[in-house]
C-alpha positions in Angstrom: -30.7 40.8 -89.1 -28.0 43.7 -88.5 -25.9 44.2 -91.4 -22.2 44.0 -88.9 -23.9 40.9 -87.0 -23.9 39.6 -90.9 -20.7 40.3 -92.3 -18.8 39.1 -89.3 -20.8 35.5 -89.8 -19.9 36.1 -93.6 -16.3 36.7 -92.5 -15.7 33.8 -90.5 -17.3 31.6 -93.0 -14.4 33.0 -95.3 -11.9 31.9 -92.7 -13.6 28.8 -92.3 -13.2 27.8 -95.9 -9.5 29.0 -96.3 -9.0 26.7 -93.5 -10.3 23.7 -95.1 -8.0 24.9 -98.4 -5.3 25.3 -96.1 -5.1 21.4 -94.8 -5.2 19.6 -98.6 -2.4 17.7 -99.5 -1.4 18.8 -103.1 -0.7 22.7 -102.8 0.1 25.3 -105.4 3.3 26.6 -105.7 3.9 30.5 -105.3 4.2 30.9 -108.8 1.6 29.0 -109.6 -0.6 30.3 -107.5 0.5 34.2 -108.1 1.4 34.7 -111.6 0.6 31.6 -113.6 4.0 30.1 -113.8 5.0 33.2 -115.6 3.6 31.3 -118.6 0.1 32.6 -120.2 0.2 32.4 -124.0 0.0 35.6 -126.4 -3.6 35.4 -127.4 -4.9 34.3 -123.4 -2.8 37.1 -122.0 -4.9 39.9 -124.8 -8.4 38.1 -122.9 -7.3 38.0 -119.7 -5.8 41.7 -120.2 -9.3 43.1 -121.7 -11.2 41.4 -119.0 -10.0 42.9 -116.0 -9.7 46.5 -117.7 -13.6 45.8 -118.8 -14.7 46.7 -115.2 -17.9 48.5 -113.9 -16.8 52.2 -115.5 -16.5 50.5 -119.3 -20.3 49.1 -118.5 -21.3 51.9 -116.6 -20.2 55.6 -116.8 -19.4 54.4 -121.0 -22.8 55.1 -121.4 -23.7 57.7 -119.0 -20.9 59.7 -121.0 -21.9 59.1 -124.1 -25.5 60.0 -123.3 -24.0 63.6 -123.0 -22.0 63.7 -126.2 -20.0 61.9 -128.5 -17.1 64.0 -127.1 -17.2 62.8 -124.0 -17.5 59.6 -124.9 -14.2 59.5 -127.0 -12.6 61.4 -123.9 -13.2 58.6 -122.2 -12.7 55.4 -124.5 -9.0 57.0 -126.0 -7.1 57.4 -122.7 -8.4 53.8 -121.7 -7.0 52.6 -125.1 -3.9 54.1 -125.0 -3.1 53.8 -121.4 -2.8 49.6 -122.2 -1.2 50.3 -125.2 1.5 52.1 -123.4 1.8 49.7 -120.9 2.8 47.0 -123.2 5.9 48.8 -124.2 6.1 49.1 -120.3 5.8 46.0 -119.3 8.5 44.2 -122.0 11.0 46.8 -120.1 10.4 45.5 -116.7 10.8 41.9 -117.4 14.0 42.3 -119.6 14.7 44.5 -116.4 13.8 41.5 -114.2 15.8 39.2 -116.6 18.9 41.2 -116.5 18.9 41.3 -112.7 18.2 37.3 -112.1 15.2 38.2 -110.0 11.4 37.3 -109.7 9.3 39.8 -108.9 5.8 39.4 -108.2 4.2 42.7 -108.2 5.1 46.9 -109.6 5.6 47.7 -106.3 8.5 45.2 -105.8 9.8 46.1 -109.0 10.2 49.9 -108.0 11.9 49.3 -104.9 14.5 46.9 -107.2 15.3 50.0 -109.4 14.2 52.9 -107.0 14.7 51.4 -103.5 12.3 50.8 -100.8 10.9 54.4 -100.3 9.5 54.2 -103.7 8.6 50.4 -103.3 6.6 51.7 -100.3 5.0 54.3 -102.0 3.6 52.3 -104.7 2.7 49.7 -102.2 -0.4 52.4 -100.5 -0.8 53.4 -104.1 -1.8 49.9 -105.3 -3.5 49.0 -102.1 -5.8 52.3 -102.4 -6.6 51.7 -106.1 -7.7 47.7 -105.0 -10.0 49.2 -102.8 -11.7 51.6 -104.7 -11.6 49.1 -107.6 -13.5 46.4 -105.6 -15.9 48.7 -104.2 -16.9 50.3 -107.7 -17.3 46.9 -108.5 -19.7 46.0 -106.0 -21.6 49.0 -106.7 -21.9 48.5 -110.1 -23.4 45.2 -109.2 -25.5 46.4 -106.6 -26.7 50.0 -109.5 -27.9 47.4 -112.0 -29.4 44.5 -109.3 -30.8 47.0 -106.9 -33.3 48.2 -108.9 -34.3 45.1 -110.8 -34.3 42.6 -107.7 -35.3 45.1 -104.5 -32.3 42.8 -102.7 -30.7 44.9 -100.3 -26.7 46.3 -101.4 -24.6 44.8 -98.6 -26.0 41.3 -99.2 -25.7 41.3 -103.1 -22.1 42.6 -102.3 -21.7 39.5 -99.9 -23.1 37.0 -102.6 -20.9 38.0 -105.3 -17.6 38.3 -102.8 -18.5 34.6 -101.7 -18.8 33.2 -105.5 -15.6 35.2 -106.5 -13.4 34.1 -103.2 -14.6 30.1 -103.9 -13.7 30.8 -107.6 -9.9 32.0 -106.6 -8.8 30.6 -103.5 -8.2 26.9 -104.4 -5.7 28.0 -106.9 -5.3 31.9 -106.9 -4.6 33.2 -110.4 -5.1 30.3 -112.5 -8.6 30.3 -111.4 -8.6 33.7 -112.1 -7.8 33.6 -116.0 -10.3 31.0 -116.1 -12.9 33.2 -115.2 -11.1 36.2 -117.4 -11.4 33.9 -120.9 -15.5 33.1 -119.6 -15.9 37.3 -118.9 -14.8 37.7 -122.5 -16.9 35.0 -123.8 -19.8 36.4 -121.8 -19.4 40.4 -123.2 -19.0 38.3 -126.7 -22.1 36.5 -126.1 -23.8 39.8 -124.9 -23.3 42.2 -127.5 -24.9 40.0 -129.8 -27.5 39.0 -127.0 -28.3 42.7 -127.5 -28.0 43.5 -131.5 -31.2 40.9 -131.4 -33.3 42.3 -128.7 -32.7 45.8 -130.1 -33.4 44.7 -133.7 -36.7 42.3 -133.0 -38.2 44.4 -130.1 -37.3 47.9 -131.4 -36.9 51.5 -129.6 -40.1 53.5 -128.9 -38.7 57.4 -128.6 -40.1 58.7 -125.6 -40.2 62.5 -127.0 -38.0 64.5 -129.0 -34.0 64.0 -128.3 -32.3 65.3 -125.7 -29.4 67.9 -127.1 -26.1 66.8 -126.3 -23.4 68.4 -123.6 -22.7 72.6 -124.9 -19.4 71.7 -124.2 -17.1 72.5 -127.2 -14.6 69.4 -128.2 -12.0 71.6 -126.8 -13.7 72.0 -123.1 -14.3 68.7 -123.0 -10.4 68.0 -123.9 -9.5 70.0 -120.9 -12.2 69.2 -118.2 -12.7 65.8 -119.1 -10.4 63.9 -121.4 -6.9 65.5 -120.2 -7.3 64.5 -116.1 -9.3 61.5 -116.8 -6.5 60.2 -119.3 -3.7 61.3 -116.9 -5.1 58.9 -114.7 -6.2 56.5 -116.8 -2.6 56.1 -118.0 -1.5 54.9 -114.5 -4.3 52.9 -114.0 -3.0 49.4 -115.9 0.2 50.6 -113.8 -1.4 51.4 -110.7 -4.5 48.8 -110.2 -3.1 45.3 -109.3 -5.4 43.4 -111.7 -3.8 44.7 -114.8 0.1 45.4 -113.0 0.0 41.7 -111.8 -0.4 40.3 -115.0 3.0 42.1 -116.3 4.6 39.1 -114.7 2.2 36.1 -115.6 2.3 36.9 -119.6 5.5 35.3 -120.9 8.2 38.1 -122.3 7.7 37.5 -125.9 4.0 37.7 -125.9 3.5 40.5 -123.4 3.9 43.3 -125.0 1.4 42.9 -128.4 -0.9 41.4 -125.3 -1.2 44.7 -123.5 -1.7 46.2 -127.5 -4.3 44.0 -128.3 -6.0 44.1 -124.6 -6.7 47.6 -125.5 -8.1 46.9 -128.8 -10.5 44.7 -127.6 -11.6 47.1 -124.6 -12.4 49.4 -127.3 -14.9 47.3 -128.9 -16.2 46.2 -125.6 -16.9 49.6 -123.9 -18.4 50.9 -127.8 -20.9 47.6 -127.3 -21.9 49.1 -123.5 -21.7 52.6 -124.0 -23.8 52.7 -127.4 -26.9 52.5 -125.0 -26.0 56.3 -124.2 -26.8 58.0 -127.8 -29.8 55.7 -128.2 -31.2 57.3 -125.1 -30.5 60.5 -126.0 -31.8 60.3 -129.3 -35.2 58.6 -128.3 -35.6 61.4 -125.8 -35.2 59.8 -122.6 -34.5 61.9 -119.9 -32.1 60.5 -117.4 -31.2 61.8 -114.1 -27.5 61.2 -112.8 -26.8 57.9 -111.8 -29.2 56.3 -114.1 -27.6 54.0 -116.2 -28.7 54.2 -120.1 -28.6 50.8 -121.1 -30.8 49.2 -118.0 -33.6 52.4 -118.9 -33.9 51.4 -122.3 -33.7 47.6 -122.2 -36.2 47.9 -118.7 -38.5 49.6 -121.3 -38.7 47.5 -124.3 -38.9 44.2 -122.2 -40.9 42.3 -119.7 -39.5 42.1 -116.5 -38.6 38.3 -116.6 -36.4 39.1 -119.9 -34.3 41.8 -117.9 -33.6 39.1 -114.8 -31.9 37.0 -117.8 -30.4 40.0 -119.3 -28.9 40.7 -115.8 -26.9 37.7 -115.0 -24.3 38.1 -117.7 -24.0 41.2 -116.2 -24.2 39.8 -112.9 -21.0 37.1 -114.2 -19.1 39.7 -116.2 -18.8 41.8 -112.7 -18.3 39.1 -110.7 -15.2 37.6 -112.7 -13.3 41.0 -112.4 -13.8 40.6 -108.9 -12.2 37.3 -109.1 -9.4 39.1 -110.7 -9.2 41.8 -108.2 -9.3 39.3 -105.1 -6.3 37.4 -106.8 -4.6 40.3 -107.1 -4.8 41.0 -103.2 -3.6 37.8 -102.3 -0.5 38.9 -104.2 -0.2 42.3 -103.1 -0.7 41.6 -99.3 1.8 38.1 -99.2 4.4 39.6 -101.1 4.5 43.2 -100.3 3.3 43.1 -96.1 4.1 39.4 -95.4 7.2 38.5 -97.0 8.5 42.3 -97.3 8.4 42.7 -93.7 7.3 39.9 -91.6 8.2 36.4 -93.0 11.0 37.2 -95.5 11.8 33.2 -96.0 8.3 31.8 -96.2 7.8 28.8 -98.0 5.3 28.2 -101.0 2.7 27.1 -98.5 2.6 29.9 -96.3 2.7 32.7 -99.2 -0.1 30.9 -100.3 -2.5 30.8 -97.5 -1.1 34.3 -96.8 -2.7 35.0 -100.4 -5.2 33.3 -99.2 -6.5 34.9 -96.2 -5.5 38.4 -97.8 -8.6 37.8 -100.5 -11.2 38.1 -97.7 -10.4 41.9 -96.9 -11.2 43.7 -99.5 -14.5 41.5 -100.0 -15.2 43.0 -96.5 -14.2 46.2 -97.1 -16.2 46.7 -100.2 -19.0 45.7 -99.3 -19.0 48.1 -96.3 -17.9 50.9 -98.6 -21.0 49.8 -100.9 -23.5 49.9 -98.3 -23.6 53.2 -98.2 -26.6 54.2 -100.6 -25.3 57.9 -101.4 -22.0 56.1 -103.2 -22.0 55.8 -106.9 -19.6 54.3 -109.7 -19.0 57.6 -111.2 -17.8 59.1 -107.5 -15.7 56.1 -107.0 -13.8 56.1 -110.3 -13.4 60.1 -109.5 -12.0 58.4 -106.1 -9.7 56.2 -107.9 -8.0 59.5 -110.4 -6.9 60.6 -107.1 -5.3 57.4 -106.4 -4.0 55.9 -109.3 -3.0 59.4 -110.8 -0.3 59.6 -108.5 1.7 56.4 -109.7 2.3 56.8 -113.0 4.8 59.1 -112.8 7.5 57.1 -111.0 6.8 54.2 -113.2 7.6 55.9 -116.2 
């Protein structure tokens, strides 16, 4: 069946079920439904917070970097690390900020326009909507880089499937339901790093020829050509993408900042566990082309072909709850900064919400068109998303 024929049947099946969410009785409240009741707990906030940072490019491009050297690998993981610590010290200005004033806000972009006005409140707002996109998209194709190849199912319907799960997961009851599916993405990379310590350590690595030398870049090229623009951007991406900004408001000010510290941490250990895959490769002589992802070749080549369909649905889960994340994150981005900023400015509860709502099916649609396009990989997207993001730090800081 044509692919637009089936995403505008997807699309009103969306709209179909928001309506039915839309006419029950007992409703969440706005801050319910967008930030929690301002009231996640120390250790839930340092899940939730490593969860949505743990996104395709920590599963993905982890590995493929490593696979070229250890450098490049630290280039990466560093930036990421210190980017959420930095935040945390960030984020327990802002809501002493918010405190001081007697406001509520809801998302950065609001917050800038309280301290900066609404130039920079605008400014923020394409920002945050740019980096949404891209982040949903690079999400989708991760899903579709590691499924593709296992199942033969086409991209644009994977990206439907998962988009459907993730928008029945959140719209009910916005980002409640999406912490829920932040503390089972931790338990699930938990579960899966030891899932692979076994299969490693019982099946064992066959090299495949003599290793592959590592990247001739010196430490100090790939400083300057990898680690400094990646980590300029990286630094505004807990700023910049909604799924990490949001949650500024959700953790309570006491625990918030030690939960951006310890989100970090724990992203560490997580991308380490993903990205390892890239130096076995290497040094078992497997020769990868770009946009082959380390970790699939090797565990594609050591198992049967049943094992690596149940290897792939934790994969399948971990990608599909930081969708989750990022759809809650557009419901508050889209009522709070388009609806109430400049169309409905006394909405009620109920309104915002469905607003929220309806607001979760577009980037589901846009992604998945973005992801149809075969040419599209993560590492383009997250090169995509410097652009973006690396233009929103500054103001924040």
């Amino acid at each position: 069946m044509n692919v637009n024929l089936m995403m505008l049947l997807a699309f009103g099946a969306g709209l179909f079920l928001l309506w039915v969410l839309s006419k029950l009785r007992n409703q969440p409240t706005r801050e319910s439904f967008l930030v929690a009741n301002r009231s996640v707990t120390y250790m839930t906030g340092a899940f939730i917070l490593t969860a949505n940072w743990v996104q395709a490019p920590a599963l993905w491009v982890s590995g493929a970097l490593w696979y070229q050297s250890t450098w490049h690998f630290l280039a990466f993981l560093l930036p990421n690390v210190c980017a959420m610590v930095l935040t945390g010290f960030i984020a327990a200005k802002l809501q002493r900020m918010m405190r001081q004033r007697g406001e509520k806000w809801y998302t950065i972009a609001q917050a800038m326009g309280a301290i900066y006005g609404p130039g920079a409140r605008t400014m923020m707002l394409f920002c945050t909507l740019g980096a949404l996109t891209v982040a949903v998209s690079y999400t989708l194709t991760g899903i579709r880089e590691w499924l593709s190849p296992v199942t033969g199912v086409s991209s644009w319907q994977m990206s439907m499937l998962i988009g459907a799960c993730a928008l029945m997961l959140v719209a009910p009851s916005g980002l409640l339901g999406a912490i829920k599916a932040d503390k089972f993405k931790v338990a699930l990379i938990a579960g899966f790093a030891l899932l692979l310590v076994l299969l490693v350590s019982t099946h064992g690595v066959d090299a495949k020829g003599p290793s592959i030398p590592a990247s001739p870049m010196t430490p100090w090229q790939v400083f300057w050509f990898v680690g400094l623009p990646l980590g300029i951007s990286l630094m505004g991406g807990p700023i910049c993408n909604p799924d990490l900004a949001e949650r500024v408001w959700a953790v309570n000010e006491k625990s918030v900042r030690n939960a951006y510290i310890w989100g970090g941490v724990l992203f560490g250990v997580a991308a380490s566990v993903f990205g390892i895959f890239g130096p076995i490769a290497r040094e078992l002589g497997y020769k990868l082309a770009p946009g082959q992802l380390p970790m699939l070749t090797v565990l594609r080549d050591i198992l049967p072909e049943q094992a690596v369909y149940v290897m792939s649905v934790p994969i399948v889960l971990i990608l599909a709850a930081a969708l989750a994340s990022l759809l809650a994150s557009a419901g508050d981005v889209f009522s709070i900064e388009v609806v109430n900023r400049w169309f409905l400015p006394k909405a009620g509860d109920r309104q915002t919400v469905n607003w929220s709502r309806f607001a979760m099916l577009i980037p589901i649609v846009a992604g998945t068109y973005i992801t149809s396009f075969e040419k599209i990989d993560v590492r383009f997207l997250q090169e995509s998303m410097a652009v973006v993001r690396g233009e929103a730090i500054f103001p924040v800081v």
